[in-house]
N, C-alpha and C positions, 0 to 999 in steps of 0.2 A: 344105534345106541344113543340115547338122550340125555345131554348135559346137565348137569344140576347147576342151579342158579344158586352163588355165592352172596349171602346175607352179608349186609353192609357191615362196618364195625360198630361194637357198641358207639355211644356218645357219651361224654363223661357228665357225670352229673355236679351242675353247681352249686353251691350254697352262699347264702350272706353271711359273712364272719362275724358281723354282729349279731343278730337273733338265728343263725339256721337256718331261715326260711329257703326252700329251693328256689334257684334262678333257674330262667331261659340262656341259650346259647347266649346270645346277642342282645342279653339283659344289662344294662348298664347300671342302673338305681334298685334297691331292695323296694319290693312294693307295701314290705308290713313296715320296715321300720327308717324309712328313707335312706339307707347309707350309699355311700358313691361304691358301688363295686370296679367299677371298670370308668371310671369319671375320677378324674385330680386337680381336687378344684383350687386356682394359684392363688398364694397368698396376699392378702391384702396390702400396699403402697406400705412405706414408715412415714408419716407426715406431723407428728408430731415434732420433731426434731426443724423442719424447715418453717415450720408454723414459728416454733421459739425462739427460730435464728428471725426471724419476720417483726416480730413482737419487737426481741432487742433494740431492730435499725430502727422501727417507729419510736420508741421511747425515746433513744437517742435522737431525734431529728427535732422531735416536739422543745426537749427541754433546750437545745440550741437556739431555737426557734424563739424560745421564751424569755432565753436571756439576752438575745439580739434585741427583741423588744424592751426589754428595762435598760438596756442601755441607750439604746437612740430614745427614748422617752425620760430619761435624765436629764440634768441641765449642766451643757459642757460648760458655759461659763461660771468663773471662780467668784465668790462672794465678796466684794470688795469691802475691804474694814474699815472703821472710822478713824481717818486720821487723829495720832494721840497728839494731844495739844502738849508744847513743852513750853516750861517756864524759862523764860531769859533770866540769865542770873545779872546781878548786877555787880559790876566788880566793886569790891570793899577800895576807899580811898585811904591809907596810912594818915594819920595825922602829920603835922607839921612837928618839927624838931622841939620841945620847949612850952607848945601848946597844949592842949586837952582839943579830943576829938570831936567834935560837933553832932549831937545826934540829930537826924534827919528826923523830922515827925514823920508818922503816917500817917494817912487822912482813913478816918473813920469808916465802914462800908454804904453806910448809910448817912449821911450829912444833914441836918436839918437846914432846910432853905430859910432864912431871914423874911422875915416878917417884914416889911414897910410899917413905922413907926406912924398912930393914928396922925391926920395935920391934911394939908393942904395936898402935900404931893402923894398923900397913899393910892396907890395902884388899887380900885378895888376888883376882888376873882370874882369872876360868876360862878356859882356854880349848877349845875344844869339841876333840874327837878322833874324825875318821874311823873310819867301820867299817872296820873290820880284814876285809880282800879273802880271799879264800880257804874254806877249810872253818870255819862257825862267824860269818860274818858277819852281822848284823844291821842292819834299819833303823828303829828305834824310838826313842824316848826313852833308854833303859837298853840296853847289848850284854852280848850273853854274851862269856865271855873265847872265846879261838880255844884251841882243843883240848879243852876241859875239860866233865868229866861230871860230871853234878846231877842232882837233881829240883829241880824245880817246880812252878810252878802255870798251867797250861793254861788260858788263860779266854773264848778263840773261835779260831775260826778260820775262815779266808776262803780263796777262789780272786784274791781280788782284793788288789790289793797297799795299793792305796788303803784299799777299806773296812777291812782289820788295821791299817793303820796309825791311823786315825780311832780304828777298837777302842783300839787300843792308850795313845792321849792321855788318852783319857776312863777307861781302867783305872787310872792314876797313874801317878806318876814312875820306880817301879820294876818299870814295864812297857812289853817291847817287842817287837819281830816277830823270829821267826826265820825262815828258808825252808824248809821241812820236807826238801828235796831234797839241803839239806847234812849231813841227821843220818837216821843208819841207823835210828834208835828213832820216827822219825815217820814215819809216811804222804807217801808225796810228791805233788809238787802242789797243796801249800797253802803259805797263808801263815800261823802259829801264831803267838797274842798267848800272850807268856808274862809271867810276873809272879813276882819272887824268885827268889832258889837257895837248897836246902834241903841238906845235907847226905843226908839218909835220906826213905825216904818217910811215915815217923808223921809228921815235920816239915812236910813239903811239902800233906799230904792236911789236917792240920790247918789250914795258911794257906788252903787250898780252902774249909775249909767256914767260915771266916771269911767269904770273898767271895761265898758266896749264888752264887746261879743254876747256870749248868751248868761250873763251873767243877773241873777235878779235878786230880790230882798226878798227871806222867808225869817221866820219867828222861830225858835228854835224853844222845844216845854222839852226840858226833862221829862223820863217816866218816873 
């Protein structure tokens, strides 16, 4: 007698919960409409929260940061004020018993200085007289007059306004600077220490060779 051969059990049939569609046994993802059947997929981190705890500590560091800087970039020392100047009083003296009290004059803020009476003993002031502006001015000790032709006595010369002028103290009192760029008979672009005016030039060459060094007699034409 021959045994009959027992059929397996059915198998249960699956579906996706979201569209229907059938699944395999051992189907994990729906193939019409991608859903996780048998797949759980874990939630994503919370990072917003540690981000805005992150954010806080920077802002805070920054603006510490920024007032350490204004501070040490201040100036710790205190501005010192101008001493106030105080008036000395002067104490009042009572008069005498039987007297009237003596008024003290003040003297005026401005005093005018006394004249010396015209005569023998008057003191006379110099008083100093600007170079004369134009063709012929000078800045030395001594000017030349304005328009007027001479010789002289030539005793350096400079580019520098300064160093003729220094020349020109240590030359004597009747020596000063001309500007060469105001007179046709000199070279321009300098500053010339002259010294006298001669009438002619035997005159002038002779005060030259008084003065030693390189000193010599030029004619001096206004422009």
């Amino acid at each position: 007698m021959s045994e009959l051969a027992t059929p397996p059990p059915p198998t249960e049939q699956r579906s996706c919960p979201r569209c229907g569609s059938p699944l395999a046994a051992d189907q994990e993802w729906c193939l019409n409409c991608g859903h996780a059947v048998g797949t759980r997929i874990a939630p994503t981190p919370r990072w917003r929260v540690p981000v805005a705890i992150v954010g806080v500590v920077l802002t805070l560091l920054v603006a510490a940061l920024v007032l350490s800087l204004v501070e040490l970039s201040g100036d710790p020392q205190p501005v010192a004020k101008a001493p106030t100047s105080q008036a000395t009083a002067t104490p009042s003296v009572p008069p005498e018993e039987g007297g009237s009290a003596a008024a003290t004059p003040t003297p005026d803020a401005a005093t005018p200085t006394p004249t010396p009476a015209d005569g023998d003993n008057a003191i006379p002031t110099a008083t100093p007289t600007p170079a004369p502006g134009g063709t012929g001015g000078t800045v030395g000790s001594a000017e030349w007059p304005t328009g007027k032709t001479a010789w002289t006595v030539v005793v350096a010369s400079s580019t520098s306004r300064a160093a003729a002028r220094k020349k020109a103290k240590a030359a004597g009192p009747d020596a000063g600077v001309l500007h060469s760029d105001d007179f046709s008979s000199l070279r321009k672009g300098y500053w010339v220490v002259f010294a006298g005016q001669y009438p002619d030039q035997k005159a002038a060459q002779a005060a030259a060779k008084g003065r030693g060094g390189d000193a010599y007699a030029r004619r001096v034409v206004p422009r």
